[in-house]
C-alpha positions as CSV (number, residue, x, y, z in Angstrom):
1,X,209.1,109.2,375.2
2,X,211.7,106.4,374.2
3,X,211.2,103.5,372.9
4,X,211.0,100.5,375.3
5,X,214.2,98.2,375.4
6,X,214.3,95.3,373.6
7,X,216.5,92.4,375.6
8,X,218.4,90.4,373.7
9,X,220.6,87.4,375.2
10,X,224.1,87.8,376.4
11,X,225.3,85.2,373.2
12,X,223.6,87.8,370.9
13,X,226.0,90.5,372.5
14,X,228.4,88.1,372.0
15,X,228.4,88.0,368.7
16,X,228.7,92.0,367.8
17,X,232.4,93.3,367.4
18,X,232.9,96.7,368.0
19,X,236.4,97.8,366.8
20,X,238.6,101.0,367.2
21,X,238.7,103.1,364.2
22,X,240.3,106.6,363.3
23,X,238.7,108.1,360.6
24,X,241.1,109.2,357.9
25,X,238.8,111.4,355.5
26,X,235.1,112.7,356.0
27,X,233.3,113.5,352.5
28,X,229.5,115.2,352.1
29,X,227.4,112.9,349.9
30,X,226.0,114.3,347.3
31,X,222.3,114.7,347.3
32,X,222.3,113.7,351.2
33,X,221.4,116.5,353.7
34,X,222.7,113.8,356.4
35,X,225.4,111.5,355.2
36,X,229.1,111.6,355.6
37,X,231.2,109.2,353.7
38,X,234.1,107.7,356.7
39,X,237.0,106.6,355.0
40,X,238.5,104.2,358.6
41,X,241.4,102.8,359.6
42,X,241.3,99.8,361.4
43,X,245.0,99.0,361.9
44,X,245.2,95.0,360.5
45,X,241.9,95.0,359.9
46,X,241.9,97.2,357.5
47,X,240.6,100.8,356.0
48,X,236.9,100.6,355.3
49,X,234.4,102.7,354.3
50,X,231.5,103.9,356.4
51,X,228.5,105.9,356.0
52,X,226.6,107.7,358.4
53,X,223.7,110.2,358.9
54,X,226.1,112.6,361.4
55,X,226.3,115.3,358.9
56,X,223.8,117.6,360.7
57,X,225.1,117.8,364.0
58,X,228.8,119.2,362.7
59,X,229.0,122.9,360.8
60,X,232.6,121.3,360.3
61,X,232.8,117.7,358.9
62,X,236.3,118.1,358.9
63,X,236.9,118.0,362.7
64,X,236.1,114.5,362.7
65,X,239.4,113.6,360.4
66,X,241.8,112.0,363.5
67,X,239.2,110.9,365.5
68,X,239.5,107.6,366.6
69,X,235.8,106.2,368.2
70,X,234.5,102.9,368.3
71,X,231.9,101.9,365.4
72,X,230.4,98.3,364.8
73,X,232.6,96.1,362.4
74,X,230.7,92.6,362.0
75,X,227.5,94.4,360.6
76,X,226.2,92.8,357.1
77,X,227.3,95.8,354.4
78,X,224.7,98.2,353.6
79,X,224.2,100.1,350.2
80,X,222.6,104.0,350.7
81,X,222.5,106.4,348.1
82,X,224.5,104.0,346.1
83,X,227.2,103.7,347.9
84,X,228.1,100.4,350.6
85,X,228.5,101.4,353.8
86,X,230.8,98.7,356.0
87,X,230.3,99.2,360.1
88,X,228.6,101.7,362.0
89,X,229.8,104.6,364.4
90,X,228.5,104.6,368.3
91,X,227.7,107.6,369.5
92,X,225.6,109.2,372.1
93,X,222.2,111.7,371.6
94,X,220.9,112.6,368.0
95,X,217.8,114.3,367.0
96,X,217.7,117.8,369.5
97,X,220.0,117.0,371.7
98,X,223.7,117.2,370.4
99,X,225.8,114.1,369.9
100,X,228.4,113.2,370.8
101,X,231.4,110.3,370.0
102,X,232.8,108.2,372.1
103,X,236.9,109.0,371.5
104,X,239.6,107.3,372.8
105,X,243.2,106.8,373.1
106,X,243.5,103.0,372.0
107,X,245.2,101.6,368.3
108,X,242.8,101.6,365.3
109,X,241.6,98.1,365.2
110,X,241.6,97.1,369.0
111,X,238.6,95.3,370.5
112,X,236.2,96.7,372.5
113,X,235.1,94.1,375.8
């Protein structure tokens, strides 16, 4: 069963910016089963660096290099397995079902409303 949803106000929403970003390079992390280090272009923004536990659902890491999917950018930096990790990917499923990424068409860097 899920867990229940949590409401939060529409000026919470408000206040997360979720950004466009093509991911340039995808790298295993050593002594991590499940991370991927996401090297991310965000057009003015900037390239960032992002971690995230998507290793296991890819036999291929490299067929995410091009992608571009939207990931939160506004999120406080995060260190895991000593590195920082500087936004979060969205995606869909996890766990046994397979996931899936949200791609689009847009410029690295545009807003998501």
């Amino acid at each position: 069963m899920s867990e229940p949803i949590q409401p939060i106000s529409i000026d919470d929403f408000k206040k997360v910016e979720i950004r466009v970003g093509e991911i340039m390079s995808v790298d295993p992390i050593e002594g991590s089963e499940k991370l991927l280090k996401l090297k991310v272009n965000f057009g003015e923004v900037g390239e960032r660096q992002v971690l995230s536990g998507i290793a296991p659902y890819f036999t291929d890491i490299q067929v995410l290099v091009g992608k571009k999917v939207p990931f939160v950018t506004n999120l406080a930096p995060r260190m895991m397995m000593g590195l920082e990790s500087q936004g979060m990917i969205l995606a869909t499923g996890g766990g046994e079902q397979p996931l899936s990424l949200f791609e689009t068409d847009a410029a690295p860097g545009s807003l998501v409303k």
